[in-house]
C-alpha positions in Angstrom: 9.1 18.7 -19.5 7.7 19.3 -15.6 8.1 15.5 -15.4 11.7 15.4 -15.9 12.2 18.2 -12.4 9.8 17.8 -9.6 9.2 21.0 -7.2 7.1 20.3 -3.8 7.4 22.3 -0.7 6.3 20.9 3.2 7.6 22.3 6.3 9.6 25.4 4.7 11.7 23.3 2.6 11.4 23.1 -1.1 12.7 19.6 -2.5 13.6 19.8 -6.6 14.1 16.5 -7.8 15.6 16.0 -11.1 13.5 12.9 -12.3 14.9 11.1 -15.6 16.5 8.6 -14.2 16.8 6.4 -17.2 19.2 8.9 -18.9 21.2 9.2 -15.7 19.4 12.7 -15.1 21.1 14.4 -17.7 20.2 17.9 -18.2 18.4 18.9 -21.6 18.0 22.2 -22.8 14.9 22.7 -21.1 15.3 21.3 -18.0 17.9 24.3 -17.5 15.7 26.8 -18.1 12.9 24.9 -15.7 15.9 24.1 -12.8 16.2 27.6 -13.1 13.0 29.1 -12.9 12.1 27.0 -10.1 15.3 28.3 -7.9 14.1 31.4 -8.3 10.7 30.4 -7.4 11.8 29.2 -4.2 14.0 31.9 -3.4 11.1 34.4 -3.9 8.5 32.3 -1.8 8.6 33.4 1.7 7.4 29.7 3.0 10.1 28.5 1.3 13.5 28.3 4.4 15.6 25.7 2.7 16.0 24.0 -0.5 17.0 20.4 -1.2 18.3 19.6 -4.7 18.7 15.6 -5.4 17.8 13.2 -8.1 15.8 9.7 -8.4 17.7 6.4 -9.9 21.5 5.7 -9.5 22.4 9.1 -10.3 22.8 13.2 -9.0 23.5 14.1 -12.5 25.5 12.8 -15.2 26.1 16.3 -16.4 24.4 17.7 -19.6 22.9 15.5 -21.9 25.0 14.0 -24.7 23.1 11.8 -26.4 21.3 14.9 -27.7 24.3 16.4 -28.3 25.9 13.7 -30.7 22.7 13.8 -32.6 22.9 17.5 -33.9 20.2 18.9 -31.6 21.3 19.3 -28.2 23.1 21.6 -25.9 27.1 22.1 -27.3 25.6 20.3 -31.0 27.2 22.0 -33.7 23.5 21.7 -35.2 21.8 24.0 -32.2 21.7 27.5 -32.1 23.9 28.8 -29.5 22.9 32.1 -28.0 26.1 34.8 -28.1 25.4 34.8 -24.1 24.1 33.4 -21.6 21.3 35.1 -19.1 22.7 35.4 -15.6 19.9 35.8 -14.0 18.2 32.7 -15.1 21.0 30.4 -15.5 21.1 27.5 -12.6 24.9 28.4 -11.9 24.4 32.3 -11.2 20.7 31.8 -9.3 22.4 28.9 -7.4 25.1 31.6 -6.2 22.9 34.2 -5.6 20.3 32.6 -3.8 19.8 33.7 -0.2 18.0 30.4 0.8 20.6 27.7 1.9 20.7 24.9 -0.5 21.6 21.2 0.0 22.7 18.8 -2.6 21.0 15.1 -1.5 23.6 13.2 -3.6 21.6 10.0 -4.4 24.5 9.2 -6.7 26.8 10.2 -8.6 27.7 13.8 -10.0 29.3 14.3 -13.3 30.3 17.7 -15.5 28.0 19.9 -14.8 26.3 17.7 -12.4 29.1 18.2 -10.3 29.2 22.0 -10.9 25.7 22.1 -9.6 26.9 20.0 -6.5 29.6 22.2 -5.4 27.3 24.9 -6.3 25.4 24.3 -3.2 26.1 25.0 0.3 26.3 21.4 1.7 26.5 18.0 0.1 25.2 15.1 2.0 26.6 12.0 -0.6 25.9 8.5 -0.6 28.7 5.9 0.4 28.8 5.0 -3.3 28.4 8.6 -5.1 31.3 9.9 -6.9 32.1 13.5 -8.1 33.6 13.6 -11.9 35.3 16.4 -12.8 35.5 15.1 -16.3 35.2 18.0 -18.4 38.8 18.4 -19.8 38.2 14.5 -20.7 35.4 16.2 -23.1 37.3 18.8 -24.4 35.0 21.6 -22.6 36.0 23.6 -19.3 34.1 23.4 -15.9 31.5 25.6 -17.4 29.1 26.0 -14.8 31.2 27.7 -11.9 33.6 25.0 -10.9 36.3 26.9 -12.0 35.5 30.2 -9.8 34.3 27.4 -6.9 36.8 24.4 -6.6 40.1 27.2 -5.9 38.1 28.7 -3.2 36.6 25.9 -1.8 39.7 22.9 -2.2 43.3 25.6 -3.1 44.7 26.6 -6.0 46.6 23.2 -6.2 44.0 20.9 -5.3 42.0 22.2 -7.5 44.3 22.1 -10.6 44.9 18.6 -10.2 41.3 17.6 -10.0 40.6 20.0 -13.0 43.6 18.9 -15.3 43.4 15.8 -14.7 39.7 15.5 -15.3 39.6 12.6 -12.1 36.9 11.5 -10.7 36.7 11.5 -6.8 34.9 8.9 -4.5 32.5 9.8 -1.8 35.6 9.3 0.9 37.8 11.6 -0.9 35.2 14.3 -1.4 34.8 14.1 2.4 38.5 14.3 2.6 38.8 17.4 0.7 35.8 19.3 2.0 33.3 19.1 -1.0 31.2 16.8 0.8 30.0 17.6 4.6 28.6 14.5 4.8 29.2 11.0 3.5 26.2 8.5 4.6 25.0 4.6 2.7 22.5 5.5 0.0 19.3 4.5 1.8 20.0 7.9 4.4 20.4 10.2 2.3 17.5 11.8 1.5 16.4 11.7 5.4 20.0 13.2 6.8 19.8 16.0 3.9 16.2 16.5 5.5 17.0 16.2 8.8 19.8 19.2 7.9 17.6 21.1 6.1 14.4 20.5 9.2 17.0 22.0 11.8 17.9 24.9 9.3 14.6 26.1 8.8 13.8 26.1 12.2 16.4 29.1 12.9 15.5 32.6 11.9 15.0 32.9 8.6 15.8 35.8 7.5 18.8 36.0 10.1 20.0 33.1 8.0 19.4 34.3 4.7 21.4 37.5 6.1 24.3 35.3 6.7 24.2 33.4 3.9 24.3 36.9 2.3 27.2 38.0 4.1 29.3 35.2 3.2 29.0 35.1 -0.2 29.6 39.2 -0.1 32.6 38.7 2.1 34.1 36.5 -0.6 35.3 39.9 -2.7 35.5 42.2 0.4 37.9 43.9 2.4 37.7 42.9 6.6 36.8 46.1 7.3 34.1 46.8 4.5 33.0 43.3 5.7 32.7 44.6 8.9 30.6 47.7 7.6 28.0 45.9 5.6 27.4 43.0 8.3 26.4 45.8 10.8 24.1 47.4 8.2 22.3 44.0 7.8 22.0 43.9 11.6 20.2 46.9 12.0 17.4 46.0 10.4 17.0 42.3 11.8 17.3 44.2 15.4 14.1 45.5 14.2 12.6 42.3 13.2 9.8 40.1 15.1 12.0 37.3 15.1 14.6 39.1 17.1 12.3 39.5 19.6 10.9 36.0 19.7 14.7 34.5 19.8 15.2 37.0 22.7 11.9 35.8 24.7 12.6 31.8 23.9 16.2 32.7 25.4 15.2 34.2 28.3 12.2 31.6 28.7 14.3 28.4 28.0 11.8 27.1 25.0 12.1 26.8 21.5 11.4 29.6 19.4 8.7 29.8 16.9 9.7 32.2 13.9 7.7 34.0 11.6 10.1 34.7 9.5 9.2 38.5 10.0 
């Protein structure tokens, strides 16, 4: 099952590939327990600044896989054992949200059910010319059932979001731009090397400064301004004490570009 998700790491950034091309990528059962155990390897691994999440054929993800389903044996089967809940801190979903590394989407293709919740689970989603987003699940009889219902109001409104979600429609790679759920919009043969690019001038920041904001953001999605205020200046106080602080202080003042440790 390590062949259907790849997992290699150069130059601080950790590239999972979901590799099954010839089912469109669809997710099996085990392939959400690897997709998660892997995010939470990369989290963990300090050489790890940035993660890139894409696929390999025409597809991101065409969601979970069917096939299996229809058959009696796969995820949502009436055959398969469903467990009574669901493990939060395993699940691709919750990891994906409470990851401190920035994640990018590389949208080879397109993103369908919870392909597309894994998508707009990220921070940033470059997407190929010809990639589309499907919010298809309503089409299926199932709900967004991988965060896109917590995600899309925040990210798109209340309204924009119901439409999308009611409707079950599927979005092109211009109207995903359009609505913000896609920061970048690039033909299919760049988009590997502009989500790397991204990624390259990420991890050449501070890392833990950015894992700090990251942090902070997602905190300040439930918080009051002022408790907001609070916590941010408790997570300063210890990256005042960090050596990167001091090595973005001395590149400043010497007009180079910093080197961080990540320390």
């Amino acid at each position: 099952m390590h062949d259907d998700i790849r997992y290699e790491v150069s130059d601080h950034i950790a590239t999972l590939t979901l590799d099954r091309p010839e089912r469109m990528n669809t997710i099996s059962g085990p392939m959400l327990d690897l997709m998660g155990a892997l995010l939470v390897r990369a989290n963990a691994d300090p050489e790890v600044r940035v993660v890139i999440l894409t696929g390999t054929g025409r597809a991101f993800c065409a969601g979970l896989d069917l096939n299996s389903a229809t058959k009696g044996d796969g995820i949502g089967s009436s055959g398969a054992a469903q467990p009574a809940t669901i493990d939060l801190r395993t699940a691709p979903p919750t990891v994906l949200f409470a990851m401190d590394k920035p994640v990018i989407a590389a949208l080879n293709g397109s993103a369908a059910g919870y392909g597309m919740d894994i998508a707009i689970g990220c921070d940033i989603r470059v997407m190929a010319q010809e990639a589309k987003l499907a919010a298809a699940f309503v089409k299926r009889g199932v709900v967004p059932e991988s965060g896109g219902t917590w995600l899309l109001p925040r990210m798109i409104g209340w309204a924009r979001a119901a439409e999308l979600v009611f409707t079950g429609r599927t979005l092109t790679a211009a109207e995903a731009l359009e609505l913000g759920l896609a920061n970048h919009v690039v033909p299919a043969a760049e988009v590997a090397t502009t989500a790397r690019t991204l990624a390259q001038e990420i991890a050449a920041n501070a890392p833990l400064a950015v894992q700090a904001s990251k942090r902070m953001m997602r905190m300040g999605l439930d918080e009051t301004f002022e408790t907001h205020v609070q916590h941010v200046y408790l997570q300063l106080l210890p990256l005042f004490r960090s050596q990167d602080f001091q090595e973005g202080m001395r590149s400043f003042l010497e007009k180079r570009p910093a080197s961080f440790a990540g320390r």
